[in-house]
N, CA, C and O atoms as CSV, one atom per row, in Angstrom:
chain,resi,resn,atom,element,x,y,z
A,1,UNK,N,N,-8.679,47.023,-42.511
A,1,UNK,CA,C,-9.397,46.083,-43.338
A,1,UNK,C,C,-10.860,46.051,-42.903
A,1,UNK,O,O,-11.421,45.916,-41.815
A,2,UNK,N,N,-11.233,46.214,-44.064
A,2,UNK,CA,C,-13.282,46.128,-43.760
A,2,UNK,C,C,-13.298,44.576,-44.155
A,2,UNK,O,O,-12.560,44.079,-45.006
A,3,UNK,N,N,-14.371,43.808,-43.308
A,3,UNK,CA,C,-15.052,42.876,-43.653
A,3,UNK,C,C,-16.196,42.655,-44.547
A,3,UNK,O,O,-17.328,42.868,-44.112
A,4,UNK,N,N,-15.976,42.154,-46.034
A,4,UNK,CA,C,-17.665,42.370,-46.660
A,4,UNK,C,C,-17.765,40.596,-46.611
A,4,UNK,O,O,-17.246,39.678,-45.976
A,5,UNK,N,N,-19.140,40.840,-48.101
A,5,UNK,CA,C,-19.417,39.296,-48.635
A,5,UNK,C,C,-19.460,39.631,-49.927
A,5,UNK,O,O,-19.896,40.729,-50.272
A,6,UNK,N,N,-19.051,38.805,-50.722
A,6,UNK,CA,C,-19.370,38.830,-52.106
A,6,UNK,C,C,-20.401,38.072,-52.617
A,6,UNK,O,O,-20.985,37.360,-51.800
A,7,UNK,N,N,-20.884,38.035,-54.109
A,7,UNK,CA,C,-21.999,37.546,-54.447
A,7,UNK,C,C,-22.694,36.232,-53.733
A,7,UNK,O,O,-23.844,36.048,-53.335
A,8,UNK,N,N,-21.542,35.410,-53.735
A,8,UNK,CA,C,-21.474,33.858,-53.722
A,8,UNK,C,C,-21.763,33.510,-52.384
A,8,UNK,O,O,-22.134,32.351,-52.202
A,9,UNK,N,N,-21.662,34.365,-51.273
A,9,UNK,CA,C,-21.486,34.340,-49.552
A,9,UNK,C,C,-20.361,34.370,-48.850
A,9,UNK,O,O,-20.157,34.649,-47.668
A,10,UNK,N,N,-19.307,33.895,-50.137
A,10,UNK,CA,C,-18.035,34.187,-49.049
A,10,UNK,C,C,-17.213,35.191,-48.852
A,10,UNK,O,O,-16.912,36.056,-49.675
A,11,UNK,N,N,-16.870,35.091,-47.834
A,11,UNK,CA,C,-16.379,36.708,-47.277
A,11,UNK,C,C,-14.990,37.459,-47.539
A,11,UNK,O,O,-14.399,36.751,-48.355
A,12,UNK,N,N,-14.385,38.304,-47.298
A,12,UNK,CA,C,-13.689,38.525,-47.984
A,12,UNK,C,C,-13.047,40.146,-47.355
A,12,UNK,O,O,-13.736,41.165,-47.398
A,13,UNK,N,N,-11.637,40.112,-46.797
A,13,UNK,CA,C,-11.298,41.521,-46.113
A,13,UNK,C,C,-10.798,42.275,-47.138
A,13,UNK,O,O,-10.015,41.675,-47.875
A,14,UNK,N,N,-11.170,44.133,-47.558
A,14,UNK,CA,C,-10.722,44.548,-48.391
A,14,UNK,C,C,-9.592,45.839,-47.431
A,14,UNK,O,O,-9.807,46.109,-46.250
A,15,UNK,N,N,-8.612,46.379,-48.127
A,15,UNK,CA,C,-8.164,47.214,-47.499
A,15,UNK,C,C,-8.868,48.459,-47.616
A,15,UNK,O,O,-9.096,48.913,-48.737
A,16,UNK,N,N,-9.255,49.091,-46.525
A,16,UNK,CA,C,-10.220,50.413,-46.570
A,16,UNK,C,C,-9.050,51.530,-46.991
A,16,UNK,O,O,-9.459,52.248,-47.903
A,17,UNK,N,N,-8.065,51.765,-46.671
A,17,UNK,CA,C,-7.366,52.111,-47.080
A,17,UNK,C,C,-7.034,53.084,-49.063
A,17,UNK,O,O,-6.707,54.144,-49.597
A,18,UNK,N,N,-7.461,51.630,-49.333
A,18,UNK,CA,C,-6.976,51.734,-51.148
A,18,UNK,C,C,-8.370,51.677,-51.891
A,18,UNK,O,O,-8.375,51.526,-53.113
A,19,UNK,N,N,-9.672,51.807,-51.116
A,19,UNK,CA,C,-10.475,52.073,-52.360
A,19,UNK,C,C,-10.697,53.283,-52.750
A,19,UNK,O,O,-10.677,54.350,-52.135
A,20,UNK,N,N,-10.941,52.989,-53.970
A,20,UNK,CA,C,-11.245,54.244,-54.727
A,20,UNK,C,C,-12.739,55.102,-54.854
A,20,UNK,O,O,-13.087,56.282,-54.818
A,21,UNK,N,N,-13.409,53.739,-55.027
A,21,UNK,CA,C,-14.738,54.329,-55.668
A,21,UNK,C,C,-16.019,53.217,-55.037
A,21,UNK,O,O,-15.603,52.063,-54.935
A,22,UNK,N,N,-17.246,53.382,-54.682
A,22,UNK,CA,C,-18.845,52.668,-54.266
A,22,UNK,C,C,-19.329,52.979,-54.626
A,22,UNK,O,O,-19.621,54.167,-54.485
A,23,UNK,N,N,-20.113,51.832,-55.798
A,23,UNK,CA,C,-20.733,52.468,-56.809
A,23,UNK,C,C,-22.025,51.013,-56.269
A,23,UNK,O,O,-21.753,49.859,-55.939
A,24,UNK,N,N,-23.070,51.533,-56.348
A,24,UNK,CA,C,-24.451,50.591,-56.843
A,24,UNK,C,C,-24.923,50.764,-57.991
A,24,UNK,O,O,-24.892,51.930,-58.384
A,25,UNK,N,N,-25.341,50.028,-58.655
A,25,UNK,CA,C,-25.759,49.656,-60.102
A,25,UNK,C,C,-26.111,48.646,-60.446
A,25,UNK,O,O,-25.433,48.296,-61.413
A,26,UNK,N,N,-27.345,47.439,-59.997
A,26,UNK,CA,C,-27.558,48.083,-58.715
A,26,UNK,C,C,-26.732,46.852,-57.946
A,26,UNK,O,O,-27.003,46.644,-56.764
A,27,UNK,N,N,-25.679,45.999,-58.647
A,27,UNK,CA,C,-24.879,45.036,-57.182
A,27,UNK,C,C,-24.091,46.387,-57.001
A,27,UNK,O,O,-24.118,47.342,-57.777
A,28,UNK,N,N,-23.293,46.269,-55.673
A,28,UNK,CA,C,-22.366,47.077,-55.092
A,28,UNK,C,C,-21.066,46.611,-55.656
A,28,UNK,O,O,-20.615,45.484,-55.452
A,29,UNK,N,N,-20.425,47.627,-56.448
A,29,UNK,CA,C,-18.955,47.198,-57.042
A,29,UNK,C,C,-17.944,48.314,-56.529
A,29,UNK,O,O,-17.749,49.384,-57.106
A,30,UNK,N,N,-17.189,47.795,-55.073
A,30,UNK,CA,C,-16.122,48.257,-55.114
A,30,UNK,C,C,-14.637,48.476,-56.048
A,30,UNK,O,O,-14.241,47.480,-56.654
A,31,UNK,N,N,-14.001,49.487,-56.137
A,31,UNK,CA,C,-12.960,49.731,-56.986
A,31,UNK,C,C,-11.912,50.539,-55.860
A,31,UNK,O,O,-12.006,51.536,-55.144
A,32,UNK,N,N,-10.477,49.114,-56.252
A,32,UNK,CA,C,-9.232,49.825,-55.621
A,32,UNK,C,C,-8.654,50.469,-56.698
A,32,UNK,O,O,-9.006,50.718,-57.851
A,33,UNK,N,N,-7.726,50.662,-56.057
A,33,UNK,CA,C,-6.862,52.044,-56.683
A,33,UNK,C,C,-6.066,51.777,-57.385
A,33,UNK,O,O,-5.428,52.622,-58.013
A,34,UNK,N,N,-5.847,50.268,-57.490
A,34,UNK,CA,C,-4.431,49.495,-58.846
A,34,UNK,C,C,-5.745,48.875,-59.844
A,34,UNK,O,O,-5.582,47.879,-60.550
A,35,UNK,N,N,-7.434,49.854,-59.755
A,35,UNK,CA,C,-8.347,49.188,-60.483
A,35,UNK,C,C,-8.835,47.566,-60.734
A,35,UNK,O,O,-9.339,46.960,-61.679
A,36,UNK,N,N,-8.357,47.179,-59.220
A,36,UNK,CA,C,-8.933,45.951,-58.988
A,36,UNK,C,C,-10.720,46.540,-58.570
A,36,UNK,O,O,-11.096,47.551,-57.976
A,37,UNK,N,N,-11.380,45.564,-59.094
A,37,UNK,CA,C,-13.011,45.421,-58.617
A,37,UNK,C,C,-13.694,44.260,-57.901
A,37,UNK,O,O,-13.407,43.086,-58.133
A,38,UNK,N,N,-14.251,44.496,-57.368
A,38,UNK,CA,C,-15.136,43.624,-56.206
A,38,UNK,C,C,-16.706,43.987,-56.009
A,38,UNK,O,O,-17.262,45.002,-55.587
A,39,UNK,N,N,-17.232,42.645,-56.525
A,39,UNK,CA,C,-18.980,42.721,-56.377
A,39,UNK,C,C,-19.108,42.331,-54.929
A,39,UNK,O,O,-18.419,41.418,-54.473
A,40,UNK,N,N,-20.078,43.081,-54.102
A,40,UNK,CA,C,-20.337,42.428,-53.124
A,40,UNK,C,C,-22.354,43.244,-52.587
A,40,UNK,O,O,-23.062,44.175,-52.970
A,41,UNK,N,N,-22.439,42.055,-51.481
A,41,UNK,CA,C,-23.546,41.600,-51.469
A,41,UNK,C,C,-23.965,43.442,-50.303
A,41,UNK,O,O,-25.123,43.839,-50.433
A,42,UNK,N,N,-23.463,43.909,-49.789
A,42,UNK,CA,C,-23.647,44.972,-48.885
A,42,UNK,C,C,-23.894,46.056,-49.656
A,42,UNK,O,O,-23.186,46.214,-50.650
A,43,UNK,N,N,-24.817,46.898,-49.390
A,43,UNK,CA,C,-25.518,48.089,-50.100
A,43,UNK,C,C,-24.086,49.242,-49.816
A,43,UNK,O,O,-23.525,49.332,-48.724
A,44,UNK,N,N,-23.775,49.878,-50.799
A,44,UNK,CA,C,-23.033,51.151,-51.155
A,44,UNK,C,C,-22.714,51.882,-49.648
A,44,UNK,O,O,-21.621,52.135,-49.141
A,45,UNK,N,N,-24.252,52.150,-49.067
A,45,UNK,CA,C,-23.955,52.989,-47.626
A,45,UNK,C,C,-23.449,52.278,-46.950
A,45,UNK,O,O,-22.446,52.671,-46.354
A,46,UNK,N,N,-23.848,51.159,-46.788
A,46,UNK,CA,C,-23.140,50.356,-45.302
A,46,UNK,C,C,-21.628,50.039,-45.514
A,46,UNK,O,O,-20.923,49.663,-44.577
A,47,UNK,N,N,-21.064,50.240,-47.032
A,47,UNK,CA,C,-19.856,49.941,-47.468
A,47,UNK,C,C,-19.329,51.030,-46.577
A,47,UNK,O,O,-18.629,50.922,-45.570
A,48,UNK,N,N,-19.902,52.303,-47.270
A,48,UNK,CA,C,-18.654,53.609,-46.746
A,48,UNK,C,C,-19.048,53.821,-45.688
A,48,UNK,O,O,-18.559,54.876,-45.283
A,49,UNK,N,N,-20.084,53.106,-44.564
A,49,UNK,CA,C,-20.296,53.025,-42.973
A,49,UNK,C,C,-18.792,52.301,-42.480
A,49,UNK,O,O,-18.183,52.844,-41.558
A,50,UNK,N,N,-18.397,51.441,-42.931
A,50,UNK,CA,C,-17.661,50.626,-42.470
A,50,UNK,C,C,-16.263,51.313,-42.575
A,50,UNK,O,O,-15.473,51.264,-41.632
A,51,UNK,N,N,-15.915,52.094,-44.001
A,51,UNK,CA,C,-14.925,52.815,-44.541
A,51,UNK,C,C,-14.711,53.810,-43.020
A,51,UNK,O,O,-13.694,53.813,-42.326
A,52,UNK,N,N,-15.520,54.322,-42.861
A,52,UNK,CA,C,-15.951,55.894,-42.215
A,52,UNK,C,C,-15.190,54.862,-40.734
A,52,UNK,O,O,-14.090,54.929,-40.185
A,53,UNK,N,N,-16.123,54.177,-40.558
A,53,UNK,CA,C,-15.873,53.602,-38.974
A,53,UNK,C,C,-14.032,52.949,-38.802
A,53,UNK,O,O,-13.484,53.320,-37.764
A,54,UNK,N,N,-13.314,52.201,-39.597
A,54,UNK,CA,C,-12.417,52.025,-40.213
A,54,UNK,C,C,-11.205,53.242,-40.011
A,54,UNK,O,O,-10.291,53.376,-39.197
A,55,UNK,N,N,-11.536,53.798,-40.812
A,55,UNK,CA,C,-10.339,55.250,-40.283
A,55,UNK,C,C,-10.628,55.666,-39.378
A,55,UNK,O,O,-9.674,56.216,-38.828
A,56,UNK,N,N,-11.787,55.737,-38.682
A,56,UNK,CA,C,-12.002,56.133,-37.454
A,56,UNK,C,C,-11.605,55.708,-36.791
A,56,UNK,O,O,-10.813,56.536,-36.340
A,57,UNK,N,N,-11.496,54.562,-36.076
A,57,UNK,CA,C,-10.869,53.252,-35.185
A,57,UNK,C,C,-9.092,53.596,-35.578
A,57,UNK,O,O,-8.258,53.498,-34.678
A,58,UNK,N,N,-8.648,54.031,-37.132
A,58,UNK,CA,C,-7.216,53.801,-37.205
A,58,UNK,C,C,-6.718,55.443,-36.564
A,58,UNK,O,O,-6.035,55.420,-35.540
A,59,UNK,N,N,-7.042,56.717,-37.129
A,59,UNK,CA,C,-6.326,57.687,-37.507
A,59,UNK,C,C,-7.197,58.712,-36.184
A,59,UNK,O,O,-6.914,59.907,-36.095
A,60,UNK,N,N,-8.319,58.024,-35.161
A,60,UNK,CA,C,-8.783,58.944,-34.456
A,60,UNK,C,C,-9.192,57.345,-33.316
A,60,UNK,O,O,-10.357,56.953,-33.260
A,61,UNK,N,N,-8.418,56.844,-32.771
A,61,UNK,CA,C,-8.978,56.031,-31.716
A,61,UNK,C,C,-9.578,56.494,-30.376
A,61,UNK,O,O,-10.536,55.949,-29.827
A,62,UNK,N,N,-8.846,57.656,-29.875
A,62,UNK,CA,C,-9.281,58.293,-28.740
A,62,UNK,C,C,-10.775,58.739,-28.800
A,62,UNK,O,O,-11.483,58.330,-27.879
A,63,UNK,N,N,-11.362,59.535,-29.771
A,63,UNK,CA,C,-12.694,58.917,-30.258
A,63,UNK,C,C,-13.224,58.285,-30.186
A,63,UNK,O,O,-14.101,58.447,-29.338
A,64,UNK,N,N,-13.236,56.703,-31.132
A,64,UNK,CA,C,-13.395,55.456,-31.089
A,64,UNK,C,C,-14.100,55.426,-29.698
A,64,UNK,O,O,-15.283,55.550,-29.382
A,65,UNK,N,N,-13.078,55.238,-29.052
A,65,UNK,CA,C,-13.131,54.180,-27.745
A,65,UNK,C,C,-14.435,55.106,-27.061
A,65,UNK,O,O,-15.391,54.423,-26.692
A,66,UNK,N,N,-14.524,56.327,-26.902
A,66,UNK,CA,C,-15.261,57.437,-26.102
A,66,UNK,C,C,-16.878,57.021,-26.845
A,66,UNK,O,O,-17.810,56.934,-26.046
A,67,UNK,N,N,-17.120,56.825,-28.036
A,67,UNK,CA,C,-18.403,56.643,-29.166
A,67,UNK,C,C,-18.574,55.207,-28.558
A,67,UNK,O,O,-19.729,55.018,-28.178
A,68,UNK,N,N,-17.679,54.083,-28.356
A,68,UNK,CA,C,-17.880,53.321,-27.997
A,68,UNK,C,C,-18.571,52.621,-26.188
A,68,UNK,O,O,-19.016,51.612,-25.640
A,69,UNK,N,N,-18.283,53.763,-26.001
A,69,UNK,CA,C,-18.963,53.745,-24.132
A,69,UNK,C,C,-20.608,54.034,-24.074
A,69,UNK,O,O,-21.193,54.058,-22.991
């Protein structure tokens, strides 16, 4: 789960997992994969920063922890 914010300020965990698509235009509208959507206040890159860091931490921790020193 990534942590964002949506328009309004409140926050909101999405599963990194199930999105589909980061699109700016120019709010940032995430899209899951059962085509649920989510406006939020974080620019497109820092979205799929978080995505990227996210599987990283899940599917490569030994990594992780080493980037983290």
């Amino acid at each position: 789960m990534i942590l964002l914010t949506r328009l309004n300020g409140s926050k909101l965990y999405i599963n990194a997992e199930k999105v589909l698509t980061v699109e700016g235009t120019p709010d940032t509208i995430i899209t899951l994969v059962d085509n649920v959507k989510y406006l939020v206040k974080e620019a497109p890159d820092t979205v799929v920063a978080k995505i990227l860091d996210y599987q990283q931490r899940v599917h490569n921790p030994e990594l992780y922890l080493i980037k983290e020193k």
